[in-house]
FIPATI-318190 format. One record per atom (N, C-alpha, C): residue number from 1; residue in three letters; chain; atom name; x negated, y, z negated. Coordinates in nm, 3 decimals. Each point is the difference from the previous one (the first is absolute). Example, Ala and Ser with C-alpha at 12.3 -4.5 7.8 and 13.67 -1.06 7.14 Angstrom:
2
<domar->1 | zaba->ALA | rovo->A | kolvo->N | c1->-1.319 | c2->-0.569 | c3->-0.780>
<domar->1 | zaba->ALA | rovo->A | kolvo->CA | c1->0.089 | c2->0.119 | c3->0.000>
<domar->1 | zaba->ALA | rovo->A | kolvo->C | c1->-0.090 | c2->0.120 | c3->0.000>
<domar->2 | zaba->SER | rovo->A | kolvo->N | c1->0.035 | c2->0.105 | c3->0.072>
<domar->2 | zaba->SER | rovo->A | kolvo->CA | c1->-0.082 | c2->0.119 | c3->-0.006>
<domar->2 | zaba->SER | rovo->A | kolvo->C | c1->0.077 | c2->0.109 | c3->-0.073>
***
This chain:
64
<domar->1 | zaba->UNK | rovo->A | kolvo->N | c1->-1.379 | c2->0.011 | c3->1.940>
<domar->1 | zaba->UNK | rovo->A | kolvo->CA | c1->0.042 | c2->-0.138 | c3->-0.004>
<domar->1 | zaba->UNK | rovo->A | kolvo->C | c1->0.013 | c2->-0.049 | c3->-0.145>
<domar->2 | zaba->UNK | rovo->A | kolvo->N | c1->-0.110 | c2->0.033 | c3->-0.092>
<domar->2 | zaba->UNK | rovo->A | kolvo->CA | c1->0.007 | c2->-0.026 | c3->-0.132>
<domar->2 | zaba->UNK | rovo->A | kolvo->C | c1->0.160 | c2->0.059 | c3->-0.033>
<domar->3 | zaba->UNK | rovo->A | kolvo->N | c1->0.028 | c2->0.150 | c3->-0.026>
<domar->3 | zaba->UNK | rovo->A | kolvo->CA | c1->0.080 | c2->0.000 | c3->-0.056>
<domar->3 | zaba->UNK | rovo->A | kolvo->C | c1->0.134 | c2->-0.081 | c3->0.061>
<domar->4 | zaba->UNK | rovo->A | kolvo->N | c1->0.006 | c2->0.004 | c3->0.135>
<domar->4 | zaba->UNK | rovo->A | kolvo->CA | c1->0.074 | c2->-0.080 | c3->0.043>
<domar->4 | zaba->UNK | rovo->A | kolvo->C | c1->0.065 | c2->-0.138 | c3->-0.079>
<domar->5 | zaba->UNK | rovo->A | kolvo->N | c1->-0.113 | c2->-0.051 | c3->-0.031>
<domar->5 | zaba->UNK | rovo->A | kolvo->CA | c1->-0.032 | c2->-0.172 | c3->-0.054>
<domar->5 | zaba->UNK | rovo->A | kolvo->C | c1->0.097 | c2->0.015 | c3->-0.158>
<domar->6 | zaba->UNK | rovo->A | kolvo->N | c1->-0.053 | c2->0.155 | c3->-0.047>
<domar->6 | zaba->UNK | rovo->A | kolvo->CA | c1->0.020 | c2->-0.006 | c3->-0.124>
<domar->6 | zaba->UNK | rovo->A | kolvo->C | c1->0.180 | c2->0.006 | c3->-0.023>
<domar->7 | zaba->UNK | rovo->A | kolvo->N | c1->0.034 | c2->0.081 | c3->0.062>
<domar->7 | zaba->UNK | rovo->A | kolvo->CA | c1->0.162 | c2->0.021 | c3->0.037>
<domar->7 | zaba->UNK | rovo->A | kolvo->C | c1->0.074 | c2->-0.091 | c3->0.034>
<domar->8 | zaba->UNK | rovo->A | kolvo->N | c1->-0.050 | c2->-0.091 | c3->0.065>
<domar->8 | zaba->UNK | rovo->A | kolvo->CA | c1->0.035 | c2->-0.134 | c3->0.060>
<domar->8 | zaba->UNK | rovo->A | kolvo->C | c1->0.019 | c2->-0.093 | c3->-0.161>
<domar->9 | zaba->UNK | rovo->A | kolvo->N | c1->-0.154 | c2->-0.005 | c3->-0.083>
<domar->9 | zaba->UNK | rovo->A | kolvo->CA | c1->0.046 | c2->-0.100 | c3->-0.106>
<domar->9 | zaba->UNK | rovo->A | kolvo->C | c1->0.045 | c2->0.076 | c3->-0.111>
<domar->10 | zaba->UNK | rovo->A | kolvo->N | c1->0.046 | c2->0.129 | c3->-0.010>
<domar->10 | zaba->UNK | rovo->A | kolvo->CA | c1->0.024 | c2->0.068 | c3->-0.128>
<domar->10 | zaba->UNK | rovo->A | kolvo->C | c1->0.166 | c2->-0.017 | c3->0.067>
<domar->11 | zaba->UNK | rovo->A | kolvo->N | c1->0.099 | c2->-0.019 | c3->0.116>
<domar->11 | zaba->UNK | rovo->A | kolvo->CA | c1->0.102 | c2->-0.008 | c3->0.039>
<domar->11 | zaba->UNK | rovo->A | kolvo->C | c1->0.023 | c2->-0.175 | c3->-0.040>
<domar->12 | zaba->UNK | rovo->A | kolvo->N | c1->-0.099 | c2->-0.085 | c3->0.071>
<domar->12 | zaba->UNK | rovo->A | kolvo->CA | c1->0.043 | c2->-0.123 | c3->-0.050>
<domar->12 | zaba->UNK | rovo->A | kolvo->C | c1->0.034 | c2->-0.054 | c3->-0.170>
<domar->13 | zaba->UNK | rovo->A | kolvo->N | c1->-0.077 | c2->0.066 | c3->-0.021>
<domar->13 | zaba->UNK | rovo->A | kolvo->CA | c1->-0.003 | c2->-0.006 | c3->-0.143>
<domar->13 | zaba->UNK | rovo->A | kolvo->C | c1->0.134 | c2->0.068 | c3->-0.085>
<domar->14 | zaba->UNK | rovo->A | kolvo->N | c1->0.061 | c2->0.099 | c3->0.062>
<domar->14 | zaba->UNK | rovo->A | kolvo->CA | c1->0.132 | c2->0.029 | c3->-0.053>
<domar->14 | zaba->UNK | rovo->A | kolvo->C | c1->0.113 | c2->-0.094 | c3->0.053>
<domar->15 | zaba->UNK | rovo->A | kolvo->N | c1->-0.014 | c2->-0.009 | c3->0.116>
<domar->15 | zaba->UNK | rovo->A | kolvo->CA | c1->0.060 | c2->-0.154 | c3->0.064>
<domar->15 | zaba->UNK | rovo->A | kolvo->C | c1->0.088 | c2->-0.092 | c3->-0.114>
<domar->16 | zaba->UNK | rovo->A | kolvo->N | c1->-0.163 | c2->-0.091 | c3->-0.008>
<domar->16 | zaba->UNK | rovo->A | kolvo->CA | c1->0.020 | c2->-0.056 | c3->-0.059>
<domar->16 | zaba->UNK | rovo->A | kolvo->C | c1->0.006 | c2->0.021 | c3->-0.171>
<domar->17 | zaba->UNK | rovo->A | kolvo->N | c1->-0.044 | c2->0.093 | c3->-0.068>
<domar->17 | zaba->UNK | rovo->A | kolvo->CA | c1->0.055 | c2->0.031 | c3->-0.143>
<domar->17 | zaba->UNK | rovo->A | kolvo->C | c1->0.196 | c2->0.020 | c3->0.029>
<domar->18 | zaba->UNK | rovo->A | kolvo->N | c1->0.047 | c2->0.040 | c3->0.094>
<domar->18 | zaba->UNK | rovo->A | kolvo->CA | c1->0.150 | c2->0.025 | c3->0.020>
<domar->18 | zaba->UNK | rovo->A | kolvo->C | c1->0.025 | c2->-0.134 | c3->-0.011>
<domar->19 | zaba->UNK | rovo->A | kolvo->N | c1->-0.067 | c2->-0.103 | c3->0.106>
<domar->19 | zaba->UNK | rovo->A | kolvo->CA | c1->0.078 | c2->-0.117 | c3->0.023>
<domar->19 | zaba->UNK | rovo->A | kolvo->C | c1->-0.018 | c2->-0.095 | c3->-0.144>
<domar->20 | zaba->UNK | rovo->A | kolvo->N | c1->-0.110 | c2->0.026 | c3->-0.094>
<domar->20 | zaba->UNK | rovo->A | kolvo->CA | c1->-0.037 | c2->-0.064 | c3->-0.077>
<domar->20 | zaba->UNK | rovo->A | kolvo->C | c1->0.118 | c2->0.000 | c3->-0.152>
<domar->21 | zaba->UNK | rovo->A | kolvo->N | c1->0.014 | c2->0.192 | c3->0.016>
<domar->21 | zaba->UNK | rovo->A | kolvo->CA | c1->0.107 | c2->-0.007 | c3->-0.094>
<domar->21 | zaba->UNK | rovo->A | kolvo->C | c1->0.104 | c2->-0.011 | c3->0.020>
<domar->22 | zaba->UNK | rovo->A | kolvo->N | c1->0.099 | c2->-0.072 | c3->0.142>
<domar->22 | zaba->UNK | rovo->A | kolvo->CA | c1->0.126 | c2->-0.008 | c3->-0.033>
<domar->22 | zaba->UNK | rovo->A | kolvo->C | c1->0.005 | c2->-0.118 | c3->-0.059>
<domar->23 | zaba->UNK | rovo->A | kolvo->N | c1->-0.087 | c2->-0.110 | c3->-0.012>
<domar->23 | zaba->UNK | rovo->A | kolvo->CA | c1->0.006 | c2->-0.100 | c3->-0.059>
<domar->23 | zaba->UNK | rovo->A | kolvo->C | c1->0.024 | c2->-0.026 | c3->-0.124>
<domar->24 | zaba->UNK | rovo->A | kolvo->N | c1->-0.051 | c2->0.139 | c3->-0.058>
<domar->24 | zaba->UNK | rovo->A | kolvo->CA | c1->-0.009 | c2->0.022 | c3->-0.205>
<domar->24 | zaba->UNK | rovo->A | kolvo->C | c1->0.095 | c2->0.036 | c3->0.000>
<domar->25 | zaba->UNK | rovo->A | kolvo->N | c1->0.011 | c2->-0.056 | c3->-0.137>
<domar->25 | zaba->UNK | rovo->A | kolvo->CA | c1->0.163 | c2->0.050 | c3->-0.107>
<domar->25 | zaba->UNK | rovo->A | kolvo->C | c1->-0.030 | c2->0.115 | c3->-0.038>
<domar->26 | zaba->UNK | rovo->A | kolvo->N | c1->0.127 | c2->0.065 | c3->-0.061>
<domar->26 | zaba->UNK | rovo->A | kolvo->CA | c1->-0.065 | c2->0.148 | c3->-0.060>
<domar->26 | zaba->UNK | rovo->A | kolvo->C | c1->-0.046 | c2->0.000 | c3->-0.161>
<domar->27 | zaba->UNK | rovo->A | kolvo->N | c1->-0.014 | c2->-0.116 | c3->-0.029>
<domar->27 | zaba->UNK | rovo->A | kolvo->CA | c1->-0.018 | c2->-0.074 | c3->-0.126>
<domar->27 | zaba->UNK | rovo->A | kolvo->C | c1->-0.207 | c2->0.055 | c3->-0.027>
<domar->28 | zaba->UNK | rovo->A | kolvo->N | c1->-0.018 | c2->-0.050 | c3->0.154>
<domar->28 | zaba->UNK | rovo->A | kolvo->CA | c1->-0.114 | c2->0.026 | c3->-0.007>
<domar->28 | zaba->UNK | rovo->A | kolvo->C | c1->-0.115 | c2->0.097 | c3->0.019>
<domar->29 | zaba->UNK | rovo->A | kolvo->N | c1->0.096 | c2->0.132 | c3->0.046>
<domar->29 | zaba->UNK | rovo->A | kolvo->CA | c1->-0.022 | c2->0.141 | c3->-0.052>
<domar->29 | zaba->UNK | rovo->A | kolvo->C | c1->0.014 | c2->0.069 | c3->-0.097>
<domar->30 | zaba->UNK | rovo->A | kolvo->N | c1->0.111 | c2->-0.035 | c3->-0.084>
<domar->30 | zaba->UNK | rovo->A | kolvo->CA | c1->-0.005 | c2->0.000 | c3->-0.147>
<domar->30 | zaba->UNK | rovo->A | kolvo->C | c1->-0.067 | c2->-0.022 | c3->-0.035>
<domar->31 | zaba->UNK | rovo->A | kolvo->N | c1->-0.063 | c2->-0.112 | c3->-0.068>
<domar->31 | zaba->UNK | rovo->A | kolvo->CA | c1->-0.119 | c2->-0.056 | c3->-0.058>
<domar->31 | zaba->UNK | rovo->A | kolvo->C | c1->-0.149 | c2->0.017 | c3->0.096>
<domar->32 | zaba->UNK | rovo->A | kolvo->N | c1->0.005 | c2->0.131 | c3->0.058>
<domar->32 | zaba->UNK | rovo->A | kolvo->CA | c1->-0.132 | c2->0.032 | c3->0.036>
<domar->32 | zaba->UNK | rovo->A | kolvo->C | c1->-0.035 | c2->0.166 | c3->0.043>
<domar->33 | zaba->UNK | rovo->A | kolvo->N | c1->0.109 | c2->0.035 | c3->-0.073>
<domar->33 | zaba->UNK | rovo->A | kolvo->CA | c1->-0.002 | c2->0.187 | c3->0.012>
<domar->33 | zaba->UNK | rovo->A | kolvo->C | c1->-0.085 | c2->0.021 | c3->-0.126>
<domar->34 | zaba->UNK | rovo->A | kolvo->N | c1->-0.036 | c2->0.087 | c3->0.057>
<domar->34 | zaba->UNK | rovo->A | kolvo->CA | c1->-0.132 | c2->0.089 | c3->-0.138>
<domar->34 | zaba->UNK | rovo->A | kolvo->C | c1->0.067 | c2->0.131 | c3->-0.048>
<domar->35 | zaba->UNK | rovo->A | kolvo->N | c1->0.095 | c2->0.066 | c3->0.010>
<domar->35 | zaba->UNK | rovo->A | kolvo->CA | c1->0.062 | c2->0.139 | c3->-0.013>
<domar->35 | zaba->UNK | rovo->A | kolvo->C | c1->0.120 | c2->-0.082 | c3->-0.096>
<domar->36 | zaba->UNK | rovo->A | kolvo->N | c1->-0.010 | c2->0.061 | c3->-0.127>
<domar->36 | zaba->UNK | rovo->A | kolvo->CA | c1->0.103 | c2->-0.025 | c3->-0.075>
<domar->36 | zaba->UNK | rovo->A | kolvo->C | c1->0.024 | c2->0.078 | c3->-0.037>
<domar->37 | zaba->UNK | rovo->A | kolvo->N | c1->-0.064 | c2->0.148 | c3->0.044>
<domar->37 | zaba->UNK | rovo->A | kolvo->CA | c1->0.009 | c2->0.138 | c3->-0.080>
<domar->37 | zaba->UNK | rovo->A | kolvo->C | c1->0.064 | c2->0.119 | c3->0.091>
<domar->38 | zaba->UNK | rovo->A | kolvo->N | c1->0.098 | c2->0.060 | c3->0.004>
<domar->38 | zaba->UNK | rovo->A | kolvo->CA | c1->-0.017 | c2->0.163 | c3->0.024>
<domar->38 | zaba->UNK | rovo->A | kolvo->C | c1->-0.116 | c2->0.026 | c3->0.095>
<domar->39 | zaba->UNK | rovo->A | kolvo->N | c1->-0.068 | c2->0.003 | c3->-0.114>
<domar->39 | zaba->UNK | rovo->A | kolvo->CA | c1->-0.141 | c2->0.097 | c3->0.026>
<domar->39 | zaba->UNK | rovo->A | kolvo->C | c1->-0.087 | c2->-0.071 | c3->0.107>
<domar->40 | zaba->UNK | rovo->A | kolvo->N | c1->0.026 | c2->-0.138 | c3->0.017>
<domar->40 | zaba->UNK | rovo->A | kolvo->CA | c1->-0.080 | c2->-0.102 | c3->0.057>
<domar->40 | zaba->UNK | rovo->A | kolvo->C | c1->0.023 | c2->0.013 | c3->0.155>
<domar->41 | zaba->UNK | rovo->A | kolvo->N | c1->0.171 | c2->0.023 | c3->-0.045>
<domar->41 | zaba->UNK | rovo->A | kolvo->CA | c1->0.009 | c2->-0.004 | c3->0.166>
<domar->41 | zaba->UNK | rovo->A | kolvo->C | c1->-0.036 | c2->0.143 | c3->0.069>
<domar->42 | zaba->UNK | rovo->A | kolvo->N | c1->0.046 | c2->0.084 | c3->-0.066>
<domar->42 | zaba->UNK | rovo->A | kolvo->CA | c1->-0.048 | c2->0.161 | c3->0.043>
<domar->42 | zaba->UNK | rovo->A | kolvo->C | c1->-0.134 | c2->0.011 | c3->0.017>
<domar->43 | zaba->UNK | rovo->A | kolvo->N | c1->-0.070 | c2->-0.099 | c3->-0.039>
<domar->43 | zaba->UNK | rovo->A | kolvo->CA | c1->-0.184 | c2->0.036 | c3->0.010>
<domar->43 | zaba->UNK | rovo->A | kolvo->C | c1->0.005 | c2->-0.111 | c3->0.145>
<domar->44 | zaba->UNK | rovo->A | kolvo->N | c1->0.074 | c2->-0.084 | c3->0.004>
<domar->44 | zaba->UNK | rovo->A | kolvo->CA | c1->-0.058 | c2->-0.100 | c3->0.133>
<domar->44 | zaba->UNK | rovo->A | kolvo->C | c1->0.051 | c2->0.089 | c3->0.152>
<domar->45 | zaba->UNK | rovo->A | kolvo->N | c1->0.126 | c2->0.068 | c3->-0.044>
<domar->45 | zaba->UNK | rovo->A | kolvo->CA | c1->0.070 | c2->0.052 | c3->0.115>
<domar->45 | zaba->UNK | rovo->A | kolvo->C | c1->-0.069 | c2->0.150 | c3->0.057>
<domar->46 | zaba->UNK | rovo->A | kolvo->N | c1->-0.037 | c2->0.089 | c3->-0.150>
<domar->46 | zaba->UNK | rovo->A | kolvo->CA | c1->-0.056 | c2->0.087 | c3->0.062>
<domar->46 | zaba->UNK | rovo->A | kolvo->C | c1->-0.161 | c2->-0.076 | c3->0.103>
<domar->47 | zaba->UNK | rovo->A | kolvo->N | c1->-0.091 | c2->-0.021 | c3->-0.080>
<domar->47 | zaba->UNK | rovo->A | kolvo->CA | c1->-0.129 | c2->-0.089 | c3->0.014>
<domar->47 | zaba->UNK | rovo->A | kolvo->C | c1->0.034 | c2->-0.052 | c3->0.144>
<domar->48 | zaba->UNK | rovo->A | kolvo->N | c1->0.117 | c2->-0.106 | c3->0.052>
<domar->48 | zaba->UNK | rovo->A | kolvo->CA | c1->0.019 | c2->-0.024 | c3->0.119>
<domar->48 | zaba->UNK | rovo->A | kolvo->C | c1->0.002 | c2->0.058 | c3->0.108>
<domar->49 | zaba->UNK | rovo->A | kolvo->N | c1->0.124 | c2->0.139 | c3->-0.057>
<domar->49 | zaba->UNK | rovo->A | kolvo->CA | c1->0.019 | c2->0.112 | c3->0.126>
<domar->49 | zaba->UNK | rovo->A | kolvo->C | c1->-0.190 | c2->0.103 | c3->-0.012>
<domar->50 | zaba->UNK | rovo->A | kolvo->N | c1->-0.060 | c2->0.013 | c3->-0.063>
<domar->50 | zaba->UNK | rovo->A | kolvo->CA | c1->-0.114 | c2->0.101 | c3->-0.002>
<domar->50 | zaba->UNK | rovo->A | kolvo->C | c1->-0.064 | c2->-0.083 | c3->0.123>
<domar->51 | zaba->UNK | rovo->A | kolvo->N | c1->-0.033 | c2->-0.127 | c3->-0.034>
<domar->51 | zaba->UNK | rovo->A | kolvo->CA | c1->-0.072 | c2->-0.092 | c3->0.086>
<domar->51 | zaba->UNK | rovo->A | kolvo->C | c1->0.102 | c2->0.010 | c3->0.162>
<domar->52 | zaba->UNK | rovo->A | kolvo->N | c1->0.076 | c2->0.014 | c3->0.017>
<domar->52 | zaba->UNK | rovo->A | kolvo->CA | c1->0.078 | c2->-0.068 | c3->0.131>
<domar->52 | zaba->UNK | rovo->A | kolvo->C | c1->-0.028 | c2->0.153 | c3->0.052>
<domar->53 | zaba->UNK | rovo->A | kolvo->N | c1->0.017 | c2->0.096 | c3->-0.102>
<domar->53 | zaba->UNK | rovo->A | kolvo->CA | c1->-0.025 | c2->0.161 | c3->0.080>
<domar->53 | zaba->UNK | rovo->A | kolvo->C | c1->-0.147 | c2->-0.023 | c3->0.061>
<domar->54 | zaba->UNK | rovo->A | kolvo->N | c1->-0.101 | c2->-0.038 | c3->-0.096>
<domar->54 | zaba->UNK | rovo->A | kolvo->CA | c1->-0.151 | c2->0.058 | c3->-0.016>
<domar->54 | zaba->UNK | rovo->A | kolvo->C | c1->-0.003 | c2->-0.070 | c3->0.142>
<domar->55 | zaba->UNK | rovo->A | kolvo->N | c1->0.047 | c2->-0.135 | c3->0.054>
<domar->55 | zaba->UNK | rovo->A | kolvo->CA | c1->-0.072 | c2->-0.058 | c3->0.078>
<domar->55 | zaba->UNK | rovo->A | kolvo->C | c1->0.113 | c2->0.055 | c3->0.187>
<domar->56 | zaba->UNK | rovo->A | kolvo->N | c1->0.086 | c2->0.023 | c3->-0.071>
<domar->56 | zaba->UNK | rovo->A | kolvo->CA | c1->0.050 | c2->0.113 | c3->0.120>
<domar->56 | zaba->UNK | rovo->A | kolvo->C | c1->-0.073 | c2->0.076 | c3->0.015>
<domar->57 | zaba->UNK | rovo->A | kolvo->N | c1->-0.047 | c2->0.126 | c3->-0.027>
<domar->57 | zaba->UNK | rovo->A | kolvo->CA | c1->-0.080 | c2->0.072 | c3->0.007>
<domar->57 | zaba->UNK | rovo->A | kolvo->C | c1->-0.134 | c2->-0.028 | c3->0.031>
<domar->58 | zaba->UNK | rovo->A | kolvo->N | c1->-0.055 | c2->-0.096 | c3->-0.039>
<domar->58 | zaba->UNK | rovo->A | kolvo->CA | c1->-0.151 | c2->-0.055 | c3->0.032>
<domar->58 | zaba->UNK | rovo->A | kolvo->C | c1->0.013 | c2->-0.022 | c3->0.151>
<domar->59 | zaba->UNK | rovo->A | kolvo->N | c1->0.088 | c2->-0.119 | c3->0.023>
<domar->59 | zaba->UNK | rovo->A | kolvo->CA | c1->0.053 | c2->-0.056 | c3->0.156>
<domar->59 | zaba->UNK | rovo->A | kolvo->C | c1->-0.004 | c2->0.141 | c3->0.083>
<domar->60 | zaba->UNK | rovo->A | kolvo->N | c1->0.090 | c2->0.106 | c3->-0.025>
<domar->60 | zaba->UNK | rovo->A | kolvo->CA | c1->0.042 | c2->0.141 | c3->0.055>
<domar->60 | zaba->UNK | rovo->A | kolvo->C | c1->-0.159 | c2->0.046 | c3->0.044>
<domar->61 | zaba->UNK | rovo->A | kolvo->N | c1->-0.062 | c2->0.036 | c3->-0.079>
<domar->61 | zaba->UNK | rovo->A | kolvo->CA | c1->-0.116 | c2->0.062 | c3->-0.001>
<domar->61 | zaba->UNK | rovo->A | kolvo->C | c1->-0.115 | c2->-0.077 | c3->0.108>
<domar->62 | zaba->UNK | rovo->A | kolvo->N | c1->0.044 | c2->-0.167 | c3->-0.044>
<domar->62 | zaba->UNK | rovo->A | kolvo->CA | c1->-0.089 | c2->-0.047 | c3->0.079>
<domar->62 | zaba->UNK | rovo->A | kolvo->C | c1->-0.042 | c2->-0.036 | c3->0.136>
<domar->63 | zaba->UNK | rovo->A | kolvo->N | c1->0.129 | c2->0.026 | c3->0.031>
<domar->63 | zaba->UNK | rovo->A | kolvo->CA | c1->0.049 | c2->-0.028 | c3->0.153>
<domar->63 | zaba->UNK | rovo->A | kolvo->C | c1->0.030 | c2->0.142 | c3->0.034>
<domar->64 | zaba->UNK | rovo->A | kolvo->N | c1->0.045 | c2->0.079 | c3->-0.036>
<domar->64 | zaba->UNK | rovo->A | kolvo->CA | c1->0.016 | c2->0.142 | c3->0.099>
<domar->64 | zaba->UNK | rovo->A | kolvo->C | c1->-0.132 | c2->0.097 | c3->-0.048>
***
């Protein structure tokens, strides 16, 4: 049931971050990106995909 609960508000919560940003300009992603580098973004993208694998695999393991 817990995780249930949790899926439920980790879904609402993208919901509404979608509904929240069609409202913003793109003015205001500009002026709030942290990657101004090459290197910045290659460290967030790899760093992202390691994490999205690691926790595939965790999920995999944990359930079968």
């Amino acid at each position: 049931m817990k995780m249930i609960r949790n899926f439920a508000l980790v879904v609402v919560n993208l919901i509404g971050e979608l509904w929240i940003g069609v409202g913003r300009k793109p003015t205001f992603y500009d002026n709030h990106t942290a990657n101004n580098t090459k290197t910045g973004y290659v460290i967030f993208v790899s760093l992202a995909a390691l994490i999205s694998i690691g926790v595939a695999i965790w999920l995999t393991l944990k359930l079968y």
